[in-house]
N, C-alpha and C positions, 0 to 999 in steps of 0.2 A: 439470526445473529444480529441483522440491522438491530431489529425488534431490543434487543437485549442492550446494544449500545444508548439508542434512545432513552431507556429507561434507568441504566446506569447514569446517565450524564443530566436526565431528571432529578434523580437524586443528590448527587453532587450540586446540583442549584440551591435545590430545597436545602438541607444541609446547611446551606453558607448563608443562604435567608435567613433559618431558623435563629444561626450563630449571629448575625446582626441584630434581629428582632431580638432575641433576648438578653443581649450585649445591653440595647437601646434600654430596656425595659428595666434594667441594675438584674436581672435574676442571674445573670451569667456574667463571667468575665475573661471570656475565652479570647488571649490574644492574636489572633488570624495572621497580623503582621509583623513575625515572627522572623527571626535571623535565617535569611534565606526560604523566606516563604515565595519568592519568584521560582523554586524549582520544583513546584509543586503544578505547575505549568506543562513541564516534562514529565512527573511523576505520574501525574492523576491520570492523563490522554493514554500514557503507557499501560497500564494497569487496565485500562476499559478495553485497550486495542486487543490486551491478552489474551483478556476473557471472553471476545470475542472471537478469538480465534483466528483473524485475520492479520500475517504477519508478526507470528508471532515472535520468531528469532529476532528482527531489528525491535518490536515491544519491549522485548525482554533487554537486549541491551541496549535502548536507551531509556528505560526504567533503572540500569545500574547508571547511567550515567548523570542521571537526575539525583538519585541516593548519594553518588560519591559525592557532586555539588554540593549536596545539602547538608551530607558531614563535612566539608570543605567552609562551609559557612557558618557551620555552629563552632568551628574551635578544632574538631576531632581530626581532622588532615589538612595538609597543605595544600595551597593552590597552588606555590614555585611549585611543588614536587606533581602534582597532578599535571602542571603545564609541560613538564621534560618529559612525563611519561604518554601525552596525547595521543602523539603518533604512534607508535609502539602498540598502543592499543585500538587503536583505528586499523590497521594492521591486521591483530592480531583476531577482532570480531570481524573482519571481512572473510579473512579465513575458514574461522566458524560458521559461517552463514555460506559459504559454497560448501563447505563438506557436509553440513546437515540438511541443505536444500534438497538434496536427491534422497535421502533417506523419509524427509518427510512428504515428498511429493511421487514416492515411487511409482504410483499406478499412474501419476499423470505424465510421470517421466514417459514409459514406456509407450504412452498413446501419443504425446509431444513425436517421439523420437520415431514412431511407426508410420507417424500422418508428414512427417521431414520428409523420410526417405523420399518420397515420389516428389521432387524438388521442380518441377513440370508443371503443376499446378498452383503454384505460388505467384502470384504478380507483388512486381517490387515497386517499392515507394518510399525514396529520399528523399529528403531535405535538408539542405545544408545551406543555411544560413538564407532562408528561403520556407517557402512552404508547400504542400504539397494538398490537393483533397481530389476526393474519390469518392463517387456515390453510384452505389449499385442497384439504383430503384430499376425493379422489372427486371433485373439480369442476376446467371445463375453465379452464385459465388464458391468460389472452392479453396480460398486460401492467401495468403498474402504476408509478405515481409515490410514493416513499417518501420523506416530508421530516419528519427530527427535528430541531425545534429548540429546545435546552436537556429533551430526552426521549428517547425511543425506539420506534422500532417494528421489531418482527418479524414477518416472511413467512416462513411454513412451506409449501413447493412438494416435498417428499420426494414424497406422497402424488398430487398434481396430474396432471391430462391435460395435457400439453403434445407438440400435433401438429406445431406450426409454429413458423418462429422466431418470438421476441419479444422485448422490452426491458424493462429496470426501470431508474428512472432513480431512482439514490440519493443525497439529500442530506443529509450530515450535517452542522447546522454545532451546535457544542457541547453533541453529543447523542447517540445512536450505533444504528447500524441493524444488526440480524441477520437474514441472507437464508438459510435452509435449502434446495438444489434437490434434486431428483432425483437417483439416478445415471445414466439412458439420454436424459442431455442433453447438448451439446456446451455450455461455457460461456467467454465474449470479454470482458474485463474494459478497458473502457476508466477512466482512473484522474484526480482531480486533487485530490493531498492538499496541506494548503497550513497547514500545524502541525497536522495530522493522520494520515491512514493507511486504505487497506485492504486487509484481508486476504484473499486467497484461497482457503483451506483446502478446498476441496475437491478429491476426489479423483478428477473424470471424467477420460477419455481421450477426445479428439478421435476422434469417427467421422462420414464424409460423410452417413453415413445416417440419423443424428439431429439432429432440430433443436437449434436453436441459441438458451441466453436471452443476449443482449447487454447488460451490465455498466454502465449509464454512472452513475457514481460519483462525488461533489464532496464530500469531506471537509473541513472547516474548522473546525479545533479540535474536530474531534469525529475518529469510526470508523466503517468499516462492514465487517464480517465477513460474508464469504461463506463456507458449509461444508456 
């Protein structure tokens, strides 16, 4: 999926090159800076994040929210009236995105909530207003709860024993967390940004034969970067 984003957002350059190159050259007269061509900023990222497949519920509604912008700037709606209805609709896609979060992560639901239960194996790591790190070089790892608020904490797992699956359950709320793994891990990102985000940068391949850390991730105004 990285694979596909890269090459999506290659073309989107090229594209916008071509469209200047032959602007310059008189063959074309394609005008780029067009009424409301800033929401095409929001529009284009959402559209790649789609089809990539990663997060796709907040993609998808702030790809409507790029669209209603951009008919809001041509003439076709109002922005008084889009301004009264903000909230309402912040609301009402938060909504959305917790009742279909379970529906689309069902299998990781149930490994999330089977790898909970034994609440004994989790070591905790706050930070609030403050920061927190943790580095498991040489030591076995079995799980952990990461909550920054208004801070940050970092887990470094590069160096870690990890025999079996496990979980890390990351909270960021306007604060931002960094997970370093392994590379001989299999890794399951369950996601819920909510004027947030996270990222996935790491570079494992799925193999049956390694365990698995499972991702469960709540961003809220804040990040959590995995890599």
């Amino acid at each position: 999926m990285k694979k596909i984003g890269s090459i999506l957002w290659g073309l989107v350059f090229i594209a916008i090159g071509l469209i200047f190159g032959l602007n310059a050259m008189g063959v074309t007269n394609i005008n780029i800076f067009f009424r409301g061509w800033w929401t095409l900023f929001i529009i284009v990222p959402s559209i790649i994040e789609f089809i990539k497949g990663e997060g796709r519920i907040w993609s998808f509604i702030w790809l409507v929210v790029g669209i209603v912008l951009l008919l809001c700037a041509q003439g076709f709606l109002s922005f008084n009236l889009i301004g009264k209805l903000i909230f309402p609709f912040i609301l009402v896609m938060i909504g959305i995105s917790i009742l279909f979060r379970d529906s689309i992560h069902k299998k990781v639901n149930g490994k999330i909530k089977e790898l909970n239960s034994n609440k004994d194996n989790l070591q905790e790591y706050c930070a609030t207003f403050g920061s927190q790190n943790a580095d498991f070089a040489g030591q076995e790892f079995k799980g952990a709860n990461l909550d920054a608020v208004f801070g940050s904490v970092e887990l470094r797992l590069e160096k870690a024993n990890i025999t079996k699956d496990t979980i890390i359950n990351a909270n960021a709320i306007f604060g931002g967390i960094e997970i370093t793994v392994p590379t001989k891990v299999n890794i399951k990102v369950k996601s819920t940004p909510i004027f947030g985000g996270t990222s996935n940068k790491a570079k494992n391949q799925y193999n049956e034969s390694l365990p698995t850390i499972y991702i469960n991730s709540n961003a809220i105004f804040g990040g959590v970067e995995i890599k």
